[in-house]
mmCIF file of the N, C-alpha and C atoms, coordinates in Angstrom:
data_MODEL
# 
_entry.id   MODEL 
# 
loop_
_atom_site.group_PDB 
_atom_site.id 
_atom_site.type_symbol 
_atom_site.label_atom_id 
_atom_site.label_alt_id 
_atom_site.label_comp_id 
_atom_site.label_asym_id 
_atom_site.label_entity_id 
_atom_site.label_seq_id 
_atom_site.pdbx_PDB_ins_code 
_atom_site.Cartn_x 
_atom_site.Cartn_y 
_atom_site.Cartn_z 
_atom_site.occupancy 
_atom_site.B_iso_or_equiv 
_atom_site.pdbx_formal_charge 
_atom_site.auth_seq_id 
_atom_site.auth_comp_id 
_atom_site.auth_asym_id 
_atom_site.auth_atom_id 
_atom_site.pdbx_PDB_model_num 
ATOM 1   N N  . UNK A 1 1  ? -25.153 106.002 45.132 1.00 0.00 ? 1  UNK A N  1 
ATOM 2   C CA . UNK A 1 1  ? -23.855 106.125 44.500 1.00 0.00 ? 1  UNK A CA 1 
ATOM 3   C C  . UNK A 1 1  ? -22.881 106.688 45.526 1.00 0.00 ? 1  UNK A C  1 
ATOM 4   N N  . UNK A 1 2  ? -21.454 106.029 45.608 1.00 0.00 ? 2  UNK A N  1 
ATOM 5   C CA . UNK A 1 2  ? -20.935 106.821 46.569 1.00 0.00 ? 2  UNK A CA 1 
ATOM 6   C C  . UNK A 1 2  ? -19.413 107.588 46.156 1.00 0.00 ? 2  UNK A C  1 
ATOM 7   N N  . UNK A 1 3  ? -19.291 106.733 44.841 1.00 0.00 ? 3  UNK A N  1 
ATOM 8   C CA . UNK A 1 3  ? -18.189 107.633 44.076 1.00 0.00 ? 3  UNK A CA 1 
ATOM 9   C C  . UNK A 1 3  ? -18.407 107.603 42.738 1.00 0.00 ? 3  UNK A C  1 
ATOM 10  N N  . UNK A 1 4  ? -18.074 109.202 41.760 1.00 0.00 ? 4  UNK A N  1 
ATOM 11  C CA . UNK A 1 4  ? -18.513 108.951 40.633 1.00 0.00 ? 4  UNK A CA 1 
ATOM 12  C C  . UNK A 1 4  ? -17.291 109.457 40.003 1.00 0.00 ? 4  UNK A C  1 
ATOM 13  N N  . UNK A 1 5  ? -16.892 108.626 38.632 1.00 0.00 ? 5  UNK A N  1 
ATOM 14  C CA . UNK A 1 5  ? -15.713 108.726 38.024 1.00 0.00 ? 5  UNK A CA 1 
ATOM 15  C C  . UNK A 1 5  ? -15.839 109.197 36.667 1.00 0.00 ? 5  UNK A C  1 
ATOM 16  N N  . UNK A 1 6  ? -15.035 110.477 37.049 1.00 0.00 ? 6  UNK A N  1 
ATOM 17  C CA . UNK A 1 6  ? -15.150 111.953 36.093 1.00 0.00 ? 6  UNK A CA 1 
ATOM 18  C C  . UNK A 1 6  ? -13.859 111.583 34.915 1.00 0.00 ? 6  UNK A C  1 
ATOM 19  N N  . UNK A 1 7  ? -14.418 110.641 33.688 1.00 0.00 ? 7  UNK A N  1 
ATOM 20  C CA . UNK A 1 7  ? -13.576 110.919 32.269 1.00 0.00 ? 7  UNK A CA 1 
ATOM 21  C C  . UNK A 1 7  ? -13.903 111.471 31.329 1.00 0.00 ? 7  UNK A C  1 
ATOM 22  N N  . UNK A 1 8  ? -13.000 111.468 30.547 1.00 0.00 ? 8  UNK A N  1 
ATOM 23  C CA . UNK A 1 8  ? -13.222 112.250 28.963 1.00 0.00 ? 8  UNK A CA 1 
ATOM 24  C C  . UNK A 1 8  ? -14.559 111.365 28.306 1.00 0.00 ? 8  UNK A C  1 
ATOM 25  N N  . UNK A 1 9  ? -14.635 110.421 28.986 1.00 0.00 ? 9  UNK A N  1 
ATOM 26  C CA . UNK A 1 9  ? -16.172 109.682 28.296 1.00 0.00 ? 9  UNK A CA 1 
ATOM 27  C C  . UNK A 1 9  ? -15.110 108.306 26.941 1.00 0.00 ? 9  UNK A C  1 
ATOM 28  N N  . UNK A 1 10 ? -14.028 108.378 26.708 1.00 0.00 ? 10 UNK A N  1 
ATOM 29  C CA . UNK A 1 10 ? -13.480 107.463 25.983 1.00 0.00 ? 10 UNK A CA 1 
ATOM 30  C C  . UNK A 1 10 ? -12.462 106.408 26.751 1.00 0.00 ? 10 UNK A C  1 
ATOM 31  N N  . UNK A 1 11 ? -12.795 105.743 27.342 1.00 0.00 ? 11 UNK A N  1 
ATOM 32  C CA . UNK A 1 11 ? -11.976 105.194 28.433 1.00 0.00 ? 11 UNK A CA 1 
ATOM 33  C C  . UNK A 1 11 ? -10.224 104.604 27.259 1.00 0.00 ? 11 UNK A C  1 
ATOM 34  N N  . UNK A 1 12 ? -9.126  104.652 27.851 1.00 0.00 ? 12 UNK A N  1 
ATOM 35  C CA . UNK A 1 12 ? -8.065  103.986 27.469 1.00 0.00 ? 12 UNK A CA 1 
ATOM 36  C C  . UNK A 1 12 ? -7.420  104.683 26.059 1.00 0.00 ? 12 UNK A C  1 
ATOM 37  N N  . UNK A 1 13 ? -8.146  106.183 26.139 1.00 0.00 ? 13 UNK A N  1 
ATOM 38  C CA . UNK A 1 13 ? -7.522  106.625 25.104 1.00 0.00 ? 13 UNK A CA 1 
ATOM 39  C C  . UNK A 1 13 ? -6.073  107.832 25.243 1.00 0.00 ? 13 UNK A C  1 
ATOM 40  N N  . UNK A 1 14 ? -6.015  108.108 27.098 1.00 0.00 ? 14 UNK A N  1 
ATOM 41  C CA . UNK A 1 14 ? -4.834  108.318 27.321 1.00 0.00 ? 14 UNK A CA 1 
ATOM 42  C C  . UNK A 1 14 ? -5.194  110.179 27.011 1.00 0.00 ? 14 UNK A C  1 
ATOM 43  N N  . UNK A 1 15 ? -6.396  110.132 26.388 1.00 0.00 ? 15 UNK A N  1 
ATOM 44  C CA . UNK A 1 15 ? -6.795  111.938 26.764 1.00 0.00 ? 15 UNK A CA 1 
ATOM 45  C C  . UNK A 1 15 ? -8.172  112.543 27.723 1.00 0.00 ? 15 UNK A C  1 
ATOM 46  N N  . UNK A 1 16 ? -7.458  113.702 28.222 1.00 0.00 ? 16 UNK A N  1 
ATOM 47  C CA . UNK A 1 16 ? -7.702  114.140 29.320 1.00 0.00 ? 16 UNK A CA 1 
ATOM 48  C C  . UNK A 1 16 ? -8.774  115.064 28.809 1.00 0.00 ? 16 UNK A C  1 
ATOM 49  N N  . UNK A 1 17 ? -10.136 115.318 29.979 1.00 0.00 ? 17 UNK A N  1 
ATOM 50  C CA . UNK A 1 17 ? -11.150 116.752 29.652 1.00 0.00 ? 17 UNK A CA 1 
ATOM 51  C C  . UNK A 1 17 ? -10.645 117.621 30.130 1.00 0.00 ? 17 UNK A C  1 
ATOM 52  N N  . UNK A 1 18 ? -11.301 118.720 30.013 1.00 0.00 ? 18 UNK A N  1 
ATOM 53  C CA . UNK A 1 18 ? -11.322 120.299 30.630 1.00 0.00 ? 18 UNK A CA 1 
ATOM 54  C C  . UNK A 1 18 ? -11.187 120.075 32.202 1.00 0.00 ? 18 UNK A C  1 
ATOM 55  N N  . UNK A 1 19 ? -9.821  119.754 32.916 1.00 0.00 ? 19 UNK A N  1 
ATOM 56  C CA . UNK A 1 19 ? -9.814  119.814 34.528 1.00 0.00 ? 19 UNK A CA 1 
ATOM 57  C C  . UNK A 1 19 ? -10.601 121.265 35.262 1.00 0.00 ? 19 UNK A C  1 
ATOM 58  N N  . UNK A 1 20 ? -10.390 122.229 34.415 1.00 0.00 ? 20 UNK A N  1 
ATOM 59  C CA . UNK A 1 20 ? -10.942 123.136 34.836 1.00 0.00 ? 20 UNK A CA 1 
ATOM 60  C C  . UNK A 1 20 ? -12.205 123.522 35.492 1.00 0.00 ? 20 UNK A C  1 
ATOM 61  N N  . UNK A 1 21 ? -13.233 122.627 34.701 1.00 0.00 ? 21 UNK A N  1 
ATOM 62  C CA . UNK A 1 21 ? -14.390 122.946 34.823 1.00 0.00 ? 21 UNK A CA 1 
ATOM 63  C C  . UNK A 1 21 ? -14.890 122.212 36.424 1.00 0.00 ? 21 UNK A C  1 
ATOM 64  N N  . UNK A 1 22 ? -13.924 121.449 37.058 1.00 0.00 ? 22 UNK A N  1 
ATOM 65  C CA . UNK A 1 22 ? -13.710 121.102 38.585 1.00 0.00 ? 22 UNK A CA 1 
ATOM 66  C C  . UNK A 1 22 ? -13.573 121.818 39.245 1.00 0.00 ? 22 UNK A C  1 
ATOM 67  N N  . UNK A 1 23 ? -13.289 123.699 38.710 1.00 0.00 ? 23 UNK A N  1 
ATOM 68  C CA . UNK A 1 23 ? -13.030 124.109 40.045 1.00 0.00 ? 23 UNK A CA 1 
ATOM 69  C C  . UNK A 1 23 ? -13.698 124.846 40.587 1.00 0.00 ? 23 UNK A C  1 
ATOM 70  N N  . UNK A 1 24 ? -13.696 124.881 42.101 1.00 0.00 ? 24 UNK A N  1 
ATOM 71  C CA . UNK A 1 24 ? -14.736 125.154 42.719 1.00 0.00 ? 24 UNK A CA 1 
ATOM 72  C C  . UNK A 1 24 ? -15.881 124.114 43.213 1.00 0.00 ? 24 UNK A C  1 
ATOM 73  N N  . UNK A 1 25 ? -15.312 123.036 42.940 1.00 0.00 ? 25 UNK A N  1 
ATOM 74  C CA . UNK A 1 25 ? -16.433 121.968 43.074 1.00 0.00 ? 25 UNK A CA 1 
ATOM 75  C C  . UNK A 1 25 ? -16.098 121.178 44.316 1.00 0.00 ? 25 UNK A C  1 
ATOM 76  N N  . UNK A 1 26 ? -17.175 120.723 44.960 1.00 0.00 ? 26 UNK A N  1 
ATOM 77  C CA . UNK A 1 26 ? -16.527 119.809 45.815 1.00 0.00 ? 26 UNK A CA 1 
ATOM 78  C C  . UNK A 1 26 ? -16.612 118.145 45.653 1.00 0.00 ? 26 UNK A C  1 
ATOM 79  N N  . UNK A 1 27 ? -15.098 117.511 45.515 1.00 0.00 ? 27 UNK A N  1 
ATOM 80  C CA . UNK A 1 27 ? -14.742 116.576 44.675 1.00 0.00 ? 27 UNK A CA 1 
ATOM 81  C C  . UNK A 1 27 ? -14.389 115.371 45.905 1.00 0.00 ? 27 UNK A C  1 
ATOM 82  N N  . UNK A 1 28 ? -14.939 115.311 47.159 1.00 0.00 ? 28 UNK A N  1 
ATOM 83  C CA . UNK A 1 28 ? -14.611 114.511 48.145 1.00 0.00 ? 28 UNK A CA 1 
ATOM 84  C C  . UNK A 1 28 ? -15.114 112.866 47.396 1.00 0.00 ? 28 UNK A C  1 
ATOM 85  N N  . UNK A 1 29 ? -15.881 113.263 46.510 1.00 0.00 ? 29 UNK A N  1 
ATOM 86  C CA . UNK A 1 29 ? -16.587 111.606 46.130 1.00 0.00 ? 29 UNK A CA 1 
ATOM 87  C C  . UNK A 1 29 ? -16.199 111.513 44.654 1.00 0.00 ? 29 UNK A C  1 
ATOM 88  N N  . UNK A 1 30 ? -15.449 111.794 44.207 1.00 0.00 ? 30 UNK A N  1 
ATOM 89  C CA . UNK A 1 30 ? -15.103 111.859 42.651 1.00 0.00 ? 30 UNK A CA 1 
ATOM 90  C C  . UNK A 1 30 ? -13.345 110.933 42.564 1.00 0.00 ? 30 UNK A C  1 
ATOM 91  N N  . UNK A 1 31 ? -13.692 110.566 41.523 1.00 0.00 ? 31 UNK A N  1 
ATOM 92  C CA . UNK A 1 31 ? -12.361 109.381 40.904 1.00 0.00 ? 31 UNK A CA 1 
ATOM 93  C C  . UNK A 1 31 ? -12.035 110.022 39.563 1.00 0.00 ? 31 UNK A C  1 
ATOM 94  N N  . UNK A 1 32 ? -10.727 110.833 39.746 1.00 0.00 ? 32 UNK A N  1 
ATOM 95  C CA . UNK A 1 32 ? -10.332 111.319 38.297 1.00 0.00 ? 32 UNK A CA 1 
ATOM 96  C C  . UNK A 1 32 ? -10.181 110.781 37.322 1.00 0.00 ? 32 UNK A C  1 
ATOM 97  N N  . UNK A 1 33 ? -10.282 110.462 36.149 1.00 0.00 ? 33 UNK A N  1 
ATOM 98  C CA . UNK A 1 33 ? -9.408  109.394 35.183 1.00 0.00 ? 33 UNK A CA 1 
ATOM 99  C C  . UNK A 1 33 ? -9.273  110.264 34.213 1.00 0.00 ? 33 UNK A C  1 
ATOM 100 N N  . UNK A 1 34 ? -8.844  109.580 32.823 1.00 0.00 ? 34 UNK A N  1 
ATOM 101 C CA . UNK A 1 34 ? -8.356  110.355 31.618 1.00 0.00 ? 34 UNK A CA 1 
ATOM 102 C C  . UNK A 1 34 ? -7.039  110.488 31.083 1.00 0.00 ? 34 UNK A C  1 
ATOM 103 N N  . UNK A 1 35 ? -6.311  109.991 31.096 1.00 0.00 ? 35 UNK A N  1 
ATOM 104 C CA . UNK A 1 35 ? -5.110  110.671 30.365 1.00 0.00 ? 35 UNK A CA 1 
ATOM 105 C C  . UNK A 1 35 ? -4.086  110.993 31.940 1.00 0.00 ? 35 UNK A C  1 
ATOM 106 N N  . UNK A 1 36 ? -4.403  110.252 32.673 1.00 0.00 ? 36 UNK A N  1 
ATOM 107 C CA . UNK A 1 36 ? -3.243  110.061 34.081 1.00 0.00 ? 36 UNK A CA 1 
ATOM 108 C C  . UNK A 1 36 ? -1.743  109.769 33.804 1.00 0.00 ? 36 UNK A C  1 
ATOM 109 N N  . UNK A 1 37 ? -0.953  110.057 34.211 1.00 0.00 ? 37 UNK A N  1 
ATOM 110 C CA . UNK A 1 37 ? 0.527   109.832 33.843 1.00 0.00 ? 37 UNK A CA 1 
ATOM 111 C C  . UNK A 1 37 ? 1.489   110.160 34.854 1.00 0.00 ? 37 UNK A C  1 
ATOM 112 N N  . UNK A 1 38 ? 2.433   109.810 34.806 1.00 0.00 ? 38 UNK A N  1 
ATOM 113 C CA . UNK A 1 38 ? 3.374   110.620 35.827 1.00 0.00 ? 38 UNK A CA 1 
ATOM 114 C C  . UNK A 1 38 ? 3.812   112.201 35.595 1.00 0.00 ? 38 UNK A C  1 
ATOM 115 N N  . UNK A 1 39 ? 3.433   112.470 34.647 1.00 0.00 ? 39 UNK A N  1 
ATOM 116 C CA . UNK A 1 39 ? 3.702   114.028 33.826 1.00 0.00 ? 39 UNK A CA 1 
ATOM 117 C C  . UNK A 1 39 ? 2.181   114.541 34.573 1.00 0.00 ? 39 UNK A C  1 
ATOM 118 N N  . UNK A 1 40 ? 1.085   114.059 35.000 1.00 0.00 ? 40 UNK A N  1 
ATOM 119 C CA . UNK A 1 40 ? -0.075  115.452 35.227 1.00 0.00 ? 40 UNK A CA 1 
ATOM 120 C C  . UNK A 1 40 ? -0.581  114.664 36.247 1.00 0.00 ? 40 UNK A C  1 
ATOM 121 N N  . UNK A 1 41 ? 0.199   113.747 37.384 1.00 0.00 ? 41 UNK A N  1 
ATOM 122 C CA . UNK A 1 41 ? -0.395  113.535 38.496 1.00 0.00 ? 41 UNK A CA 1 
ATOM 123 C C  . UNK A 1 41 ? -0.450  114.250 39.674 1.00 0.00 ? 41 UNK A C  1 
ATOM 124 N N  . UNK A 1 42 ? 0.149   115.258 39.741 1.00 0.00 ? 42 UNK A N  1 
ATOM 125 C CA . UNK A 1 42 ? 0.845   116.123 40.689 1.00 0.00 ? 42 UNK A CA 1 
ATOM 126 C C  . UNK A 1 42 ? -0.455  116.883 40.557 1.00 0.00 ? 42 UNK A C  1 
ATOM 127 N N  . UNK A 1 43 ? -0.505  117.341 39.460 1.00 0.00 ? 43 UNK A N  1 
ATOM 128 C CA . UNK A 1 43 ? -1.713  118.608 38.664 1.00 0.00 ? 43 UNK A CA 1 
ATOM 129 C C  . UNK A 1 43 ? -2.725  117.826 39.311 1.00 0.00 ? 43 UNK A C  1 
ATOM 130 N N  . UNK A 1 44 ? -2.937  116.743 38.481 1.00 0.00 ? 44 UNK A N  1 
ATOM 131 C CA . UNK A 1 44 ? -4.528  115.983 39.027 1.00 0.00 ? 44 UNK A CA 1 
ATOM 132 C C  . UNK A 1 44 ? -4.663  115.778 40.531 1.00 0.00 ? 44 UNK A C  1 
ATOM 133 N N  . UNK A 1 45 ? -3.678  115.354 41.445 1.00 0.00 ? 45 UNK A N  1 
ATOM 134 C CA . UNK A 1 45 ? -4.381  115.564 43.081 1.00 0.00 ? 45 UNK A CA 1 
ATOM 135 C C  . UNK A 1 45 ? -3.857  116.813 43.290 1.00 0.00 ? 45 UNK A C  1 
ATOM 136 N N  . UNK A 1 46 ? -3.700  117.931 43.232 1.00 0.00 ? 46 UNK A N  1 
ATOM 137 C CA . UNK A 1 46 ? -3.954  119.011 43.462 1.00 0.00 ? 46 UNK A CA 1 
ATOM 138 C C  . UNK A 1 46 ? -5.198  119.405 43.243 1.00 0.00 ? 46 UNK A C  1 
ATOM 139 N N  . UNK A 1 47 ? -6.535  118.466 42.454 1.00 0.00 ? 47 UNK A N  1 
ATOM 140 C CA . UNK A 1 47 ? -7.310  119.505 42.409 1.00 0.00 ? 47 UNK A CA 1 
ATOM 141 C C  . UNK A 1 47 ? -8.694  118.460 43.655 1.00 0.00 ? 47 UNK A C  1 
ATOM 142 N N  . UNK A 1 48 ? -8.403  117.921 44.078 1.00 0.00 ? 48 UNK A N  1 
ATOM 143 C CA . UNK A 1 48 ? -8.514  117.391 45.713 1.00 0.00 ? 48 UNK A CA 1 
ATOM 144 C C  . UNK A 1 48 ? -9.521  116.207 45.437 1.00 0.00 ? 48 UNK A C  1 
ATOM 145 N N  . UNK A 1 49 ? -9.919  115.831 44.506 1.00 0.00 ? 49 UNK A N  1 
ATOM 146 C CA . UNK A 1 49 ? -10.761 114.582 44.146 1.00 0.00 ? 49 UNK A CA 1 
ATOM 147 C C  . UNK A 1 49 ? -10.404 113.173 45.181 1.00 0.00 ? 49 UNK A C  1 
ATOM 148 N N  . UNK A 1 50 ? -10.904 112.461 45.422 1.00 0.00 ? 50 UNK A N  1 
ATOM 149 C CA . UNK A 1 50 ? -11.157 111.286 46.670 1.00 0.00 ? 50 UNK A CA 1 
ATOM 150 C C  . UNK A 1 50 ? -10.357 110.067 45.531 1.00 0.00 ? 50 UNK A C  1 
ATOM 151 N N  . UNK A 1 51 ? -9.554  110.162 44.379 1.00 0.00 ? 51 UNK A N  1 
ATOM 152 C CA . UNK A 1 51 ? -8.909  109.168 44.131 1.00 0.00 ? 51 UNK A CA 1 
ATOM 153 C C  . UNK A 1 51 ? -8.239  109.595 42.884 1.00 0.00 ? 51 UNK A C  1 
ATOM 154 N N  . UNK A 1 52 ? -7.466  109.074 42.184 1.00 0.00 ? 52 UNK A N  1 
ATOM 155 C CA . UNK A 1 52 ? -6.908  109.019 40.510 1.00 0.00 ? 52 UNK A CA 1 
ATOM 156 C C  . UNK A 1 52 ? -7.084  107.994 40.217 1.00 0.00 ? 52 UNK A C  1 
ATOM 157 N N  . UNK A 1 53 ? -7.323  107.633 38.704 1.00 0.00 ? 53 UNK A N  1 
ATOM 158 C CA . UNK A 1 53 ? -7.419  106.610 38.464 1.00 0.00 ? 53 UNK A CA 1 
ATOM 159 C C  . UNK A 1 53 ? -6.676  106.520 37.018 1.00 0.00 ? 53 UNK A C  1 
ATOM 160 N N  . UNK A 1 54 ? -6.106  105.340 36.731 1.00 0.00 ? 54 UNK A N  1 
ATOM 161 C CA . UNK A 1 54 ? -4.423  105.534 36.068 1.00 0.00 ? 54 UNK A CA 1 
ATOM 162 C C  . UNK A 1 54 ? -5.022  104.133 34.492 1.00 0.00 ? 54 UNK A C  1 
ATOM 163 N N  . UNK A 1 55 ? -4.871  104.388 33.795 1.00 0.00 ? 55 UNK A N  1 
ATOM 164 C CA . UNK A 1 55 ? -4.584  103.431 32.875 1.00 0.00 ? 55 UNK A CA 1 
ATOM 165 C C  . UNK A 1 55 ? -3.952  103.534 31.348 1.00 0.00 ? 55 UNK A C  1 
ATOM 166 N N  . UNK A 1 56 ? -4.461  103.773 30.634 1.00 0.00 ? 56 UNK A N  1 
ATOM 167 C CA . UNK A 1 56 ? -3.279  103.302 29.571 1.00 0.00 ? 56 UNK A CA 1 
ATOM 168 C C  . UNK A 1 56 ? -1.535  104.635 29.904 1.00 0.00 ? 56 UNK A C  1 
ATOM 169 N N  . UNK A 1 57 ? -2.069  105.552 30.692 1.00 0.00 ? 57 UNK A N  1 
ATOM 170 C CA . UNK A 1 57 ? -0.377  106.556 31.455 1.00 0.00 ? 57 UNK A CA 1 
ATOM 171 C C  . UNK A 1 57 ? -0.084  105.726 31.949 1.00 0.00 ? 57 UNK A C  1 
ATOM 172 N N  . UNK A 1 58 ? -0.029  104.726 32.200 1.00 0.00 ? 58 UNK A N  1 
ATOM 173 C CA . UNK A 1 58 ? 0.910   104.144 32.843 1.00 0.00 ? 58 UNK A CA 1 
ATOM 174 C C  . UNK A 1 58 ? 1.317   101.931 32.310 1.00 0.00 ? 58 UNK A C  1 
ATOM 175 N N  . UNK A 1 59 ? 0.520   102.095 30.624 1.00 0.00 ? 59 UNK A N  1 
ATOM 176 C CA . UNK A 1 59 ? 0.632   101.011 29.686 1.00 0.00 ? 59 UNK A CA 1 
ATOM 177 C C  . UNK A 1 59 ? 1.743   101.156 28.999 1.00 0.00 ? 59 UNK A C  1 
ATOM 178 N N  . UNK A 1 60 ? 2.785   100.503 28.331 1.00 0.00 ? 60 UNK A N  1 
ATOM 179 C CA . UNK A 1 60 ? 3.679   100.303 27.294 1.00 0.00 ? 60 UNK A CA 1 
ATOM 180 C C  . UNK A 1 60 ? 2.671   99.823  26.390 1.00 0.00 ? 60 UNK A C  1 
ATOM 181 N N  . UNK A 1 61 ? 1.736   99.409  26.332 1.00 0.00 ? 61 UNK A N  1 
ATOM 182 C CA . UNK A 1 61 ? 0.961   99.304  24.987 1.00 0.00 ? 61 UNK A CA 1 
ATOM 183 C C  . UNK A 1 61 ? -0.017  98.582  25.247 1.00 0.00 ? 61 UNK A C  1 
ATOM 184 N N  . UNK A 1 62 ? -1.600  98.827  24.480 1.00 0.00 ? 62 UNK A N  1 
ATOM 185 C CA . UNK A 1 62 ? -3.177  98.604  24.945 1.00 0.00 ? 62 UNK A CA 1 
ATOM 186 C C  . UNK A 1 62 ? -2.886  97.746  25.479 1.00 0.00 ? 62 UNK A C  1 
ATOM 187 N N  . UNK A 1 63 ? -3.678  97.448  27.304 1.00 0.00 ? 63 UNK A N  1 
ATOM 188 C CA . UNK A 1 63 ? -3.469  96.796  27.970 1.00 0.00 ? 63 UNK A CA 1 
ATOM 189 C C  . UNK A 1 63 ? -2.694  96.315  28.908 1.00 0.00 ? 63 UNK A C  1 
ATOM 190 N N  . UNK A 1 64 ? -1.139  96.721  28.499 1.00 0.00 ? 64 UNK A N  1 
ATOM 191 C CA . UNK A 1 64 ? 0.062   96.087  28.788 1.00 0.00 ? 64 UNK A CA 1 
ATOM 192 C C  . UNK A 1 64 ? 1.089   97.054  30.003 1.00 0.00 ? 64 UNK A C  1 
ATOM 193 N N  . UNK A 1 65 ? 0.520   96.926  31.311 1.00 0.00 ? 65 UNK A N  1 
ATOM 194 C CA . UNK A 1 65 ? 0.802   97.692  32.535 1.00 0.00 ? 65 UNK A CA 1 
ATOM 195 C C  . UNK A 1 65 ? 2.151   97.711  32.089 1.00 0.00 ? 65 UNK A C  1 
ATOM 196 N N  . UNK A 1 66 ? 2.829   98.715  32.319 1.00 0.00 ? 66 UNK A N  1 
ATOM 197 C CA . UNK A 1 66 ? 4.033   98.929  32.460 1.00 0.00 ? 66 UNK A CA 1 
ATOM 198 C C  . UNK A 1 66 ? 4.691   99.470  33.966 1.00 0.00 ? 66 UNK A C  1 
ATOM 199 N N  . UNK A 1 67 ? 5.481   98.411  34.594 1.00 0.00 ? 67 UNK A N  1 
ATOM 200 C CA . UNK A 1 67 ? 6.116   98.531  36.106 1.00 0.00 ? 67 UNK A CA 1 
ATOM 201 C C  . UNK A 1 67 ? 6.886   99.740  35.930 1.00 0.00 ? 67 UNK A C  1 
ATOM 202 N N  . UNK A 1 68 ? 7.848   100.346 35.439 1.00 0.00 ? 68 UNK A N  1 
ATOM 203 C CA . UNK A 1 68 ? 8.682   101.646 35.539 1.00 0.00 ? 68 UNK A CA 1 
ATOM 204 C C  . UNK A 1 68 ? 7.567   102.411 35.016 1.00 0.00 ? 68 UNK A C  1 
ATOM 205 N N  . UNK A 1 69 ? 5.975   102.698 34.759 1.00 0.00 ? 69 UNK A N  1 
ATOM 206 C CA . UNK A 1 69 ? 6.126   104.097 34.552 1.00 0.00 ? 69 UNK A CA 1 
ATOM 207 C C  . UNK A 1 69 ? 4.906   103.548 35.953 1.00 0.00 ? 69 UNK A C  1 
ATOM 208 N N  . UNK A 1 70 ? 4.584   102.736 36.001 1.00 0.00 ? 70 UNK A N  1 
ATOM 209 C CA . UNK A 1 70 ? 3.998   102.563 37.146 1.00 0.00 ? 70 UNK A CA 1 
ATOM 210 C C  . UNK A 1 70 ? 4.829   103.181 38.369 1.00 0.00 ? 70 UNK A C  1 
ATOM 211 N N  . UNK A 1 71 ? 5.769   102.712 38.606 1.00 0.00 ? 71 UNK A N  1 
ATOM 212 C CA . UNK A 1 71 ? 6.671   103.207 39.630 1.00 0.00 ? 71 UNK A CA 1 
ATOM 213 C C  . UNK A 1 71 ? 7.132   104.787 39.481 1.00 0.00 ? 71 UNK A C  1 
ATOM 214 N N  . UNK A 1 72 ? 6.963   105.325 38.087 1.00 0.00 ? 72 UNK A N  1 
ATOM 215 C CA . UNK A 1 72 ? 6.937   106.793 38.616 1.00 0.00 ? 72 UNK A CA 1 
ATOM 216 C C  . UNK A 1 72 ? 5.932   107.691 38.915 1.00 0.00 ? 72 UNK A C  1 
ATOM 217 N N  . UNK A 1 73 ? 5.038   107.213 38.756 1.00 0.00 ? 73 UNK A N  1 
ATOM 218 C CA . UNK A 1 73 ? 3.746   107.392 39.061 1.00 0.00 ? 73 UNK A CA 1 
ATOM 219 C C  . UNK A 1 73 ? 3.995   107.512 40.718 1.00 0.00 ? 73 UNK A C  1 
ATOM 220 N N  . UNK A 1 74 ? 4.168   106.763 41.621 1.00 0.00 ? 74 UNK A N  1 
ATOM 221 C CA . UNK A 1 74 ? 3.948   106.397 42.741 1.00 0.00 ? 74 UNK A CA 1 
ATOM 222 C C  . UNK A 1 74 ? 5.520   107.227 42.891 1.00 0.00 ? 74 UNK A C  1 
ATOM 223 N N  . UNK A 1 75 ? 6.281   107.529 42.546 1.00 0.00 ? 75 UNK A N  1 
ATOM 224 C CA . UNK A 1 75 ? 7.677   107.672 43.196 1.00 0.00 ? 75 UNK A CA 1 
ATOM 225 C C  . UNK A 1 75 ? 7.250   109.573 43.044 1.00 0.00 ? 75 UNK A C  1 
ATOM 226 N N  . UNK A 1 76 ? 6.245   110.036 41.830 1.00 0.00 ? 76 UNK A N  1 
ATOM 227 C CA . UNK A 1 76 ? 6.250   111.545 41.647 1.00 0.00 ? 76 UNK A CA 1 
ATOM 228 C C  . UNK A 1 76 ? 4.990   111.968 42.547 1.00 0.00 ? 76 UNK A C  1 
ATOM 229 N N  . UNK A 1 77 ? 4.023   110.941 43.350 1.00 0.00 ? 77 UNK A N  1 
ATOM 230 C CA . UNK A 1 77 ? 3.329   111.616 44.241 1.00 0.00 ? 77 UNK A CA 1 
ATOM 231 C C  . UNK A 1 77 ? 3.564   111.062 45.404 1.00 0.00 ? 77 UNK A C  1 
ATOM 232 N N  . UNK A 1 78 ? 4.696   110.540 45.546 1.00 0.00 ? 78 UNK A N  1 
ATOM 233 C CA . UNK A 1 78 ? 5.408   110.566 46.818 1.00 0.00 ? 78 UNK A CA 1 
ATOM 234 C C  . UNK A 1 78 ? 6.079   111.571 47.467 1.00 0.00 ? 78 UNK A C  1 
ATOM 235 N N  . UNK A 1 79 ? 6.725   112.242 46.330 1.00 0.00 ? 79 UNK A N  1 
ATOM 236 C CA . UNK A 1 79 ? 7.350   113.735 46.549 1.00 0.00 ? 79 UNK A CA 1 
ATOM 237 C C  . UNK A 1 79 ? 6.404   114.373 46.692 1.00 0.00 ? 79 UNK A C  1 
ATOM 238 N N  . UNK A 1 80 ? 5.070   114.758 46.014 1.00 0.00 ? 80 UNK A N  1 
ATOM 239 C CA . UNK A 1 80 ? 4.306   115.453 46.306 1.00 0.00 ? 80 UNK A CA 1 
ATOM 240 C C  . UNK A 1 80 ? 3.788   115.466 47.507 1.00 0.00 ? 80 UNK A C  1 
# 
């Protein structure tokens, strides 16, 4: 295995687990998911995991990618 991807266990339901229980860990091989958004992406690579991984935070509705929140996504960890 060379990356393992840490969710709430309900994929596409847009909620997030206990980030907490990450800390202290070392997360060089880990893929965040859960409840990603442009509101807690900043939070989520702050806590140093080897990727994010984004889906219905960034849907207008099941399935249905949405380009503007996509783009703030990418425009709020650009500043970061």
């Amino acid at each position: 295995v060379d990356r393992y991807v840490f969710d709430n266990g309900d994929g596409g339901t847009g909620q997030r687990f206990d980030w907490s229980l990450l800390q202290g860990q070392t997360l060089n091989n880990v893929l965040l998911a859960g409840g990603l958004s442009a509101d807690n992406c900043v939070e989520a690579a702050q806590l140093g995991c080897a990727g994010l991984d984004f889906n219905s935070g960034v849907e207008s509705a099941p399935g249905i990618k949405d380009a503007r929140k996509i783009a703030a996504v990418f425009q709020t960890l650009r500043a970061y």
